[in-house]
N, C-alpha and C positions, 0 to 999 in steps of 0.2 A: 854301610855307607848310606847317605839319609840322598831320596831320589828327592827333587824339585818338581811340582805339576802347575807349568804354565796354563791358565784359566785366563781364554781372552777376555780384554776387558767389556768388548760388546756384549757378554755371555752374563757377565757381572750386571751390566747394566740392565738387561733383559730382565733377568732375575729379580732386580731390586724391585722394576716398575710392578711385576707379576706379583711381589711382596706386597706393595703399597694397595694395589688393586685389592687384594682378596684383604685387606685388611680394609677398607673403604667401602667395601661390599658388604663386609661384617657390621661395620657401623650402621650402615644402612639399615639392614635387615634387625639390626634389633630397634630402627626407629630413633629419627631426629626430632626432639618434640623444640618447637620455638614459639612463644608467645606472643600473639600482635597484637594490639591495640586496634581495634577501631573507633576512629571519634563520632561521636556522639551526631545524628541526624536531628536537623532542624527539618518540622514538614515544610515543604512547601505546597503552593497549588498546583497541580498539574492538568493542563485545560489542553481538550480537543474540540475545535470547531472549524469546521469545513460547510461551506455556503455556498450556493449558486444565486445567482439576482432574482431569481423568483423562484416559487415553491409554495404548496399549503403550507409544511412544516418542516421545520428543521430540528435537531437537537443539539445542545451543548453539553458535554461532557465535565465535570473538575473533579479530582479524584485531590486526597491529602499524601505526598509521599512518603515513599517508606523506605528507611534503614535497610542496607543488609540483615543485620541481626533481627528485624523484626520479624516475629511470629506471623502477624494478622497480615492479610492483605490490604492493598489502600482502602481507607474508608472513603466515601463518597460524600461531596460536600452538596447535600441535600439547601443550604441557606446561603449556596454561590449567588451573585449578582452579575450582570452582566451589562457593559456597555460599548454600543457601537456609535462610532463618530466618524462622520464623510467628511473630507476634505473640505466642503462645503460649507459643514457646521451642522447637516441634520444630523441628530441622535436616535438611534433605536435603544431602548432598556427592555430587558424582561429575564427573567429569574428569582430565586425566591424558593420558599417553601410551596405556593399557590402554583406556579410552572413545572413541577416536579411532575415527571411521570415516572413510574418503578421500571428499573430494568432498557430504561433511553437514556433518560437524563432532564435536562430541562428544555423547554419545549417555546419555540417560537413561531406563530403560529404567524399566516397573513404574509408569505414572507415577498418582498418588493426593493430591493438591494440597487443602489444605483451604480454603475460603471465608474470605477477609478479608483482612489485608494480609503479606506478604511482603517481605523484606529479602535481598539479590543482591551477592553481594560476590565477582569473581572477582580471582584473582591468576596474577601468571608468574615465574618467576626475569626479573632485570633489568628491570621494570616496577612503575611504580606501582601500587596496587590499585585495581581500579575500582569502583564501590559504584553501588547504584540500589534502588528502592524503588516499589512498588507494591500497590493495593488489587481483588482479583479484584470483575467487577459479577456482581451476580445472577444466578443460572441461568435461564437461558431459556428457556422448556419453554412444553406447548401447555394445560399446564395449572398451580395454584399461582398465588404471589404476585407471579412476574413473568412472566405470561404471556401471548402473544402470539394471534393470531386470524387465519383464512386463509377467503376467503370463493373458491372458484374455479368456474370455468363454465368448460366443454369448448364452443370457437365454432369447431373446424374440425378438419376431419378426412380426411387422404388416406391413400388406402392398394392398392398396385399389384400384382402376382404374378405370376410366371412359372412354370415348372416346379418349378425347384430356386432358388428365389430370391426375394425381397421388398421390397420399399422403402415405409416410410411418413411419414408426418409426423402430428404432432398438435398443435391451438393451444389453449392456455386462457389467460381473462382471471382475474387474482386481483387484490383487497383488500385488504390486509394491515392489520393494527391492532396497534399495540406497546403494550408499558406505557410508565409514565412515573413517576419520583418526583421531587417537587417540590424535595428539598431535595439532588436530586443532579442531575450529567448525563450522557446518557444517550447512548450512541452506538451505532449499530446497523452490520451487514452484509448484505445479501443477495444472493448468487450462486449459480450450476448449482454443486453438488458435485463433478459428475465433469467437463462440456467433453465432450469426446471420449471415449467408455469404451470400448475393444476386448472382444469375448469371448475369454475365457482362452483362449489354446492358439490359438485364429482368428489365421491370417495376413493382416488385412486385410481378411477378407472379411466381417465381421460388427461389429454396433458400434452404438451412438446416440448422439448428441450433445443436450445440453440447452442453451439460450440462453435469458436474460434483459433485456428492455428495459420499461424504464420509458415509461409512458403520456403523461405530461405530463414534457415535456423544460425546462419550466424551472420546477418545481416548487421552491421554496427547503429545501426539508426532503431531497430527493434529489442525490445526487452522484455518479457516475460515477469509481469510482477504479482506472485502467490496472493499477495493480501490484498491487492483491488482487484484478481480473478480476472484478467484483463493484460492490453501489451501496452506499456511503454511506449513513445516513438518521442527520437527528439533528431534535430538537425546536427549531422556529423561532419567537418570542418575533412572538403577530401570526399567527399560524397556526390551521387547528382540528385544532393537535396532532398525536400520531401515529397518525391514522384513516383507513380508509381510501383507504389507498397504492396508486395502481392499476399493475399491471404488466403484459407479455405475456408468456409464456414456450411456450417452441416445441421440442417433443421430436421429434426423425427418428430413423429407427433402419432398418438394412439387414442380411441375412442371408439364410442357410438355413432357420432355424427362424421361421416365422412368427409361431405359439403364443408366443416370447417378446416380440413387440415388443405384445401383446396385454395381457403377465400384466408389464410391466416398466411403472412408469408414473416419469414423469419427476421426481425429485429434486431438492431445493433446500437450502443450507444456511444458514441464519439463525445469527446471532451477536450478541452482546451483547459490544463490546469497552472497554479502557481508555483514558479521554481523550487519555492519551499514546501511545498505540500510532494512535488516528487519524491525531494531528499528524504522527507520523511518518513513515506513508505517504502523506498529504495534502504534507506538504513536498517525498517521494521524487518521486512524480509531478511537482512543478509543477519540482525541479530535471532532471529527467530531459527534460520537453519544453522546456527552456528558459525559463521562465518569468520569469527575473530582474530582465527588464526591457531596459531602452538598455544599450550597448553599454558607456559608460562609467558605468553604476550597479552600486553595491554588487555584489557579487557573493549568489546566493543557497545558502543553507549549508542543510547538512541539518538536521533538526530530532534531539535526543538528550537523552535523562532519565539519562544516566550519567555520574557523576561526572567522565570523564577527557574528557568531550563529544563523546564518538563513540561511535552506535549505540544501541541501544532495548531497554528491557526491558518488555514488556507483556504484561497476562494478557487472556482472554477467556474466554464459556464459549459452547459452541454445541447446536444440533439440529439433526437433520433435519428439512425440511416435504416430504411427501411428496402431489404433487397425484393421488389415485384418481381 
């Protein structure tokens, strides 16, 4: 007599998926090859120039870009030209094979920028020209109509001696308070000026270094940006504004001459920069640490206010804040 063996059907179904699985896993593993095309890159120019209204010099940047599939890195367009047009109508030019310097770029010397907006048009033989445009923000100063406010206290204070030799450190807590105009927006900087500053002619053996951290590490008004070595600050919608910002900042300094680590007090440089020159280093950074997300998501692209879509053109203006 023939027995019947009921096999439920969830059991069946289990089964199939664990079929289909270990046979999908086999395809895998011996490799899906699929061919993609990619089309073919046109260079374009790729221009960075960032300016403050005065300066001995500044540098302009144009690089040729480059394809995926390219081997070479960008070349550098050594016989870029360069023009600046003020609302106005005055012109700055300068670029060229004669403004080249190795390892900067091209060189503007004498530099005298007037307040407002600006018109950036470079070109090269063989390239399209690339255009961009910008408006400088308000001078930033400790005093006037965009003016900023530094409240500081000295909370520590070391300092050691040998014969022919010194090592100290010093801590202050600052406040910072920025302006604000309602009908614009307003992006700030602040970082150590120097980092690490050698005494001229000193082999190592003299120096201070200046360091910046922020008090409250998830403050929404502060940001921490790697490629300007410096924090972000901008006005957050829900905030009380831009008032005191608290930070730490830590001067060490080592040498022979004691007398300077006394009479040198540590340095900071504030900046008032252009909307687009933030994005651009906010973009650089999150592409540089990988930021883009999953593996197979979009890819993340630099951010660019130039016409050919590569590269940045932004103005800023800055000061020193110097804590006595």
């Amino acid at each position: 007599m023939a027995h019947r063996v009921l096999i439920p059907l969830r059991s069946l179904l289990v089964g199939f998926a664990l079929l289909t699985l270990a046979s999908g896993c086999d395809k895998l593993s011996r490799g899906v090859v699929r061919e993609i095309e990619f089309p073919e890159h046109a260079p374009e120019l790729a221009v960075t120039f960032l300016a403050r209204p005065q300066a001995d010099s500044l540098y302009a940047r144009t690089h040729a870009s480059s394809g995926i599939l390219d081997s070479a890195e960008s070349p550098r367009i050594k016989s870029a030209e360069y023009t600046l047009v003020h609302e106005t109508g005055v012109t700055v030019n300068w670029g060229g094979q004669e403004d080249w310097v190795p390892h900067f770029g091209h060189l503007m010397t004498d530099v005298d920028l007037a307040q407002g907006t600006w018109a950036l048009t470079v070109t090269a033989p063989g390239f399209e020209t690339a255009t961009a445009e910008q408006t400088f923000p308000p001078v930033i100063a400790a005093e006037g109509s965009y003016a900023y406010s530094v409240q500081s206290a000295l909370v520590d204070s070391v300092f050691e001696a040998e014969e022919d030799w010194y090592w100290g450190s010093r801590e202050y807590e600052i406040s910072l308070s920025l302006p604000e105009r309602p009908e614009a927006e307003d992006h700030f900087l602040l970082r150590s000026q120097f980092g690490f500053k050698w005494a001229e002619g000193d082999d190592w053996g003299a120096g201070q270094l200046v360091s910046l951290e922020a008090v409250i590490r998830d403050d929404p008004r502060v940001e921490y940006n790697e490629s300007l070595d410096g924090y972000l600050i901008q006005d957050v919608p829900g905030t009380e504004a831009l008032e005191s910002i608290q930070f730490v900042v830590v001067q060490e300094a080592w040498g022979e001459d004691a007398d300077a680590f006394f009479e040198a007090p540590p340095v900071l440089e504030l900046a008032a920069l252009s909307p687009e020159m933030v994005l651009f280093y906010r973009r650089l950074d999150q592409v540089v640490d990988g930021a883009g997300g999953l593996f197979f998501s979009e890819p993340l692209l630099s951010y660019s206010n130039v016409s050919s879509g590569y590269g940045c053109f932004g103005l800023y203006t800055s000061t020193e804040v110097v804590l006595d």
